[in-house]
C-alpha positions in Angstrom: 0.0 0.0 0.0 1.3 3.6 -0.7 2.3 5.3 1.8 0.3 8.6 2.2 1.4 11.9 3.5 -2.1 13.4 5.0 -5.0 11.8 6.3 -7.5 13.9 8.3 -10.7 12.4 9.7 -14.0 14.5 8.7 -16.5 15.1 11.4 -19.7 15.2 9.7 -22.4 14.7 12.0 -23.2 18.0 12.2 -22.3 19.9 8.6 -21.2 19.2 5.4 -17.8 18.3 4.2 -17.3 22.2 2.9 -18.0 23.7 6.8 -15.7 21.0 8.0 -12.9 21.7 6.0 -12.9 25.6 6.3 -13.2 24.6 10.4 -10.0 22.2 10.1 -8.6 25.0 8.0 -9.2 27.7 10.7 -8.2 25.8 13.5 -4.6 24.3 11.7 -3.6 28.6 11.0 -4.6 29.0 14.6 -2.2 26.5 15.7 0.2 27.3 13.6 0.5 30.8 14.5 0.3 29.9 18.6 2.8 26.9 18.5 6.4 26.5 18.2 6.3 22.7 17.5 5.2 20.5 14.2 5.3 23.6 11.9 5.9 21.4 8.9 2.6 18.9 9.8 0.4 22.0 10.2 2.0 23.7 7.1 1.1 20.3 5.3 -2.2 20.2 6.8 -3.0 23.6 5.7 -1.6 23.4 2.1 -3.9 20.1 1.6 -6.9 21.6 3.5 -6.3 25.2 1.0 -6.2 23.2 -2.0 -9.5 21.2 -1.5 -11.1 24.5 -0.5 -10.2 26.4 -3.6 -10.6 23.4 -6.1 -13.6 21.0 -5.2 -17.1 21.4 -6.5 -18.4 21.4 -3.0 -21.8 21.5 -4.3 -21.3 18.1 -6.7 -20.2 16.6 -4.3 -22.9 17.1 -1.6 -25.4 15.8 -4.6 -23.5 13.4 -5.6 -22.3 12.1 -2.2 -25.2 12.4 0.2 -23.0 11.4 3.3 -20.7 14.6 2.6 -24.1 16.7 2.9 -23.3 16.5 6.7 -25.8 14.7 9.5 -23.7 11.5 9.0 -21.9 9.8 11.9 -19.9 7.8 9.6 -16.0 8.0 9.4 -15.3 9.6 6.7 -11.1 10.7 5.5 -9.8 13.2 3.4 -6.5 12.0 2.1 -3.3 13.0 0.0 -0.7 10.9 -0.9 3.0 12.1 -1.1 2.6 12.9 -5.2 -0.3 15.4 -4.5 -3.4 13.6 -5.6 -6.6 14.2 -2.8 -9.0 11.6 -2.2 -12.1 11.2 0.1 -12.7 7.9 1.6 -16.0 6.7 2.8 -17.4 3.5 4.1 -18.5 2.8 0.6 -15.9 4.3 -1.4 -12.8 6.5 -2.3 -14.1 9.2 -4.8 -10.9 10.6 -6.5 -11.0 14.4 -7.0 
């Protein structure tokens, strides 16, 4: 298996993949600017998080993918692998952006 250079887990029980993201987003500069330690992870973390912000149809995929719509205890990933390509994983599938 390749190994893969981000994997953040998606709470989406209470909004949709979009709201999550931005909130991972927001809290990752937040931590960045008030920590001294694993600038590199959160600089990773934010690069990954900026990219899916500014490139994914947010609104496909909430049709598309009703468990991204939010209200959804399921686990539910969004990954990138060392060469750049994003995935989401769900129970039922990995939908490559």
């Amino acid at each position: 298996m390749e190994r893969l250079s981000l994997k953040l887990r998606l709470d989406l029980s209470r909004h949709c993949i979009e709201t999550e993201i931005k909130r991972l987003h927001n809290r990752s500069v937040s931590q960045y600017f008030n920590s001294k330690k694993d600038k590199h992870q959160l600089e990773t973390r934010i690069e990954v998080m900026k990219n899916a912000l500014e490139s994914f149809d947010f609104p496909y995929l909430r049709s598309r993918y009703p468990i991204l719509s939010g209200g959804h205890g399921e686990n539910v990933f969004l990954v990138a692998d060392p060469n750049g390509d994003t995935c989401i994983i769900t129970p039922e599938e990995v939908i490559r952006l």
